[in-house]
C-alpha positions as CSV (number, residue, x, y, z in Angstrom):
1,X,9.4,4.8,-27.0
2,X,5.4,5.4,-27.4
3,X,4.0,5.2,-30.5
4,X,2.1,8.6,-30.9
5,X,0.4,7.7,-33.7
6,X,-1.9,4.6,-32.1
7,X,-5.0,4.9,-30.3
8,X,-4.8,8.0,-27.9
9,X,-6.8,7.2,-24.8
10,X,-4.0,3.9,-24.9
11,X,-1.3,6.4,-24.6
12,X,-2.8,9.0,-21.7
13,X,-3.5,5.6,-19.7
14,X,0.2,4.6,-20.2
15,X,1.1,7.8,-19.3
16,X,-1.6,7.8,-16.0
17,X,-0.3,4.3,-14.8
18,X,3.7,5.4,-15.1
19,X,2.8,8.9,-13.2
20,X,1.0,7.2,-10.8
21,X,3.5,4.5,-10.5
22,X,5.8,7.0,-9.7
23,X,4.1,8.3,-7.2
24,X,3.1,5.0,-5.3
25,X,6.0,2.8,-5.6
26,X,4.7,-0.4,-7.2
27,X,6.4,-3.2,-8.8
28,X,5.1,-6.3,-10.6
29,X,6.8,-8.9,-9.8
30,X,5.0,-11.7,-12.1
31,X,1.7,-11.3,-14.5
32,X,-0.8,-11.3,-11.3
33,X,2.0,-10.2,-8.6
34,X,2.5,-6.8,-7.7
35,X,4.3,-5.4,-4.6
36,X,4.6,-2.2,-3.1
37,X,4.4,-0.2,-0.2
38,X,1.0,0.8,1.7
39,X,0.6,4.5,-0.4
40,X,0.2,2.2,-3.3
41,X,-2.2,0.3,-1.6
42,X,-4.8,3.7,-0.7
43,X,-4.6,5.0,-4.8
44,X,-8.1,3.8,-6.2
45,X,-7.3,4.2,-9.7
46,X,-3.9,2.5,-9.6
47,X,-5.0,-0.6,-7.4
48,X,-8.5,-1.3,-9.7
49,X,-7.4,0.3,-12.7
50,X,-3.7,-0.1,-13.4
51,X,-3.1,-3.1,-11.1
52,X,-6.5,-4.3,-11.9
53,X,-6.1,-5.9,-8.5
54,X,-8.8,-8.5,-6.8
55,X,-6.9,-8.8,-3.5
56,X,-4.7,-7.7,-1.3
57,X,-2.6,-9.2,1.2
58,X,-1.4,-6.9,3.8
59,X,1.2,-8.2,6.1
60,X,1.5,-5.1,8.3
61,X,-0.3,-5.3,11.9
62,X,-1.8,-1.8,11.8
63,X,-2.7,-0.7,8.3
64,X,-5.9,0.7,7.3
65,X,-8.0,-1.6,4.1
66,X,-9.2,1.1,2.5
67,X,-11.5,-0.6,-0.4
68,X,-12.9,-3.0,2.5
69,X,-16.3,-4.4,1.7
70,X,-16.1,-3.7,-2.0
71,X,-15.2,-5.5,-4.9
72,X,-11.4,-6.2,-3.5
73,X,-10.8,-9.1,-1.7
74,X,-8.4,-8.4,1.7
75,X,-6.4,-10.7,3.9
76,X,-4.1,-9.3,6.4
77,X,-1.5,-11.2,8.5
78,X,0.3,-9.2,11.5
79,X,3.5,-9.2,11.0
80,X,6.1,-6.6,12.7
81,X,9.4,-5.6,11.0
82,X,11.5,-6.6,14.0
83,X,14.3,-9.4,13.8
84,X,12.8,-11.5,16.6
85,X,9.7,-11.7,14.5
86,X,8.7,-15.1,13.2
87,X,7.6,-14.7,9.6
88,X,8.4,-17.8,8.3
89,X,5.3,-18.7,10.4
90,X,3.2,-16.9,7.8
91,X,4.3,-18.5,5.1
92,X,2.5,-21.5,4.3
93,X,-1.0,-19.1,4.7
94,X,0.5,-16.4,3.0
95,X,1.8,-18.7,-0.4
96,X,-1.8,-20.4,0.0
97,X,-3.8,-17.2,-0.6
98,X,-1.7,-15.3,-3.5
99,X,-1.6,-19.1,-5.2
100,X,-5.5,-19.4,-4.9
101,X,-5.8,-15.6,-5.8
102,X,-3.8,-15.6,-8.7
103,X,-3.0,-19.2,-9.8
104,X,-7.5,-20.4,-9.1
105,X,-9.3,-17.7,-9.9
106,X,-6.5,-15.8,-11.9
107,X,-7.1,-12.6,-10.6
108,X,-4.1,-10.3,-9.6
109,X,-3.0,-9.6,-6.0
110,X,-1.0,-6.7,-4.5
111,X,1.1,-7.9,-1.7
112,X,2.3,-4.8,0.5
113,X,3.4,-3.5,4.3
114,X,4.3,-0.3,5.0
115,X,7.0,0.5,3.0
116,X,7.3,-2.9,0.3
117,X,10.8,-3.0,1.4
118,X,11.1,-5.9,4.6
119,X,7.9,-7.7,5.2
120,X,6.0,-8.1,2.1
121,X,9.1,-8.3,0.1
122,X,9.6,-11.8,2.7
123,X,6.5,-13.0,1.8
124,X,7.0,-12.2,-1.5
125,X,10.5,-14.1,-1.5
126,X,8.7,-16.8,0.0
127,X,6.1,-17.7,-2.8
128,X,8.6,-17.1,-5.7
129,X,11.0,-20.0,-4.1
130,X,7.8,-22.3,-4.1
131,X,6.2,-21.1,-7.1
132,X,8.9,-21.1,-9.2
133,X,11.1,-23.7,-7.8
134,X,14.2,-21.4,-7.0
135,X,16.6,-21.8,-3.7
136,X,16.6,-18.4,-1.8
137,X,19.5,-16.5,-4.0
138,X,17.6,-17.1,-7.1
139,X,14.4,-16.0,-5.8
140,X,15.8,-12.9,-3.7
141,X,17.7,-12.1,-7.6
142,X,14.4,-12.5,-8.9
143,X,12.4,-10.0,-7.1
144,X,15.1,-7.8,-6.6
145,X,15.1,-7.4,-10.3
146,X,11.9,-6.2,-10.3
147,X,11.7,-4.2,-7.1
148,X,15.0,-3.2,-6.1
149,X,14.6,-1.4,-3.0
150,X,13.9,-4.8,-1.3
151,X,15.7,-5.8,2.0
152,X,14.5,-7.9,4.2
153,X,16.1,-7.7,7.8
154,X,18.3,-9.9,9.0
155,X,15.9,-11.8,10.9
156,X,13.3,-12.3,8.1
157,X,16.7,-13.4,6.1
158,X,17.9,-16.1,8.0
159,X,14.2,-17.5,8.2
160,X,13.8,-17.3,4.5
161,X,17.6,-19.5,4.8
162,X,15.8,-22.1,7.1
163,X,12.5,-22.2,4.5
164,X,14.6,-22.7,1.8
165,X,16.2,-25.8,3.9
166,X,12.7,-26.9,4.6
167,X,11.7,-26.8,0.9
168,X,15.1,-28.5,0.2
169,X,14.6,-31.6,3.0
170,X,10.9,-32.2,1.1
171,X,12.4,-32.0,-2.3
172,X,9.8,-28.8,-3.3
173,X,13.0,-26.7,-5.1
């Protein structure tokens, strides 16, 4: 419940980041993780403002960066939602930039591909199992707490399997 009685511009920003929210699809995911699909990626207000974003990894292969060449730092890796796809390629690049982002220069990072739901949420997956020390089923819980419209295709699913064996065989979870 929102206490009426505090500090009012407080409350009509609470209330500005849950409408918007609503109407972008966004989910934290940690204190400087969020993920989401690309319309949350195109709102101004709720990526410097709400998210208070300074990067965004895109791992879509044909997505507009809409805050290019401003204060928003952008990667992109191309990666297609299809089960023959290797993402597990991306990883290692992909961990390296949100851990630099967020755990180096403690900024926040929105991670997103088209609809935050196969690709990103991968990616996503990915870092938490690294990050956090968690086998695959942890991690996947983990996320999927937070954002539960995530599913990864099979594809992108048995890859994360073989990364989490990886991790295993060099004793990282």
């Amino acid at each position: 419940m929102v206490d009426l009685t505090g500090d009012a511009n407080a409350w009509f920003d609470l209330y500005k980041a849950q409408e918007i929210g609503k109407l972008a699809n966004y989910n934290q995911i940690t204190d400087k993780l969020y993920l989401s699909g690309y319309q949350a990626s195109e709102h101004e207000e709720l990526v410097k403002n709400v998210m208070k974003v300074g990067a965004i990894l895109t791992v879509a292969n044909d997505l507009e960066q809409k805050f290019a060449g401003g204060t928003i730092e952008y990667k992109q890796v191309d990666i297609i939602d299809s089960e023959e796809h290797d993402v597990k390629q991306h990883f290692k690049d992909c961990i390296a930039f949100i851990r630099r982002v967020t755990e180096v220069e403690g900024k926040n990072i929105l991670v997103h591909c088209a609809a935050g739901v196969s690709r990103s949420a991968s990616v996503v997956v990915a870092y938490i199992m690294v990050s956090r020390k968690l086998r695959l089923k942890e991690a996947f819980a983990f996320v999927l707490e937070k954002r539960p419209c995530i599913k990864p295709n099979e594809g992108f699913m048995r890859q994360l399997e073989e990364f989490e064996k990886e991790l295993i065989s060099q004793g990282l979870i």
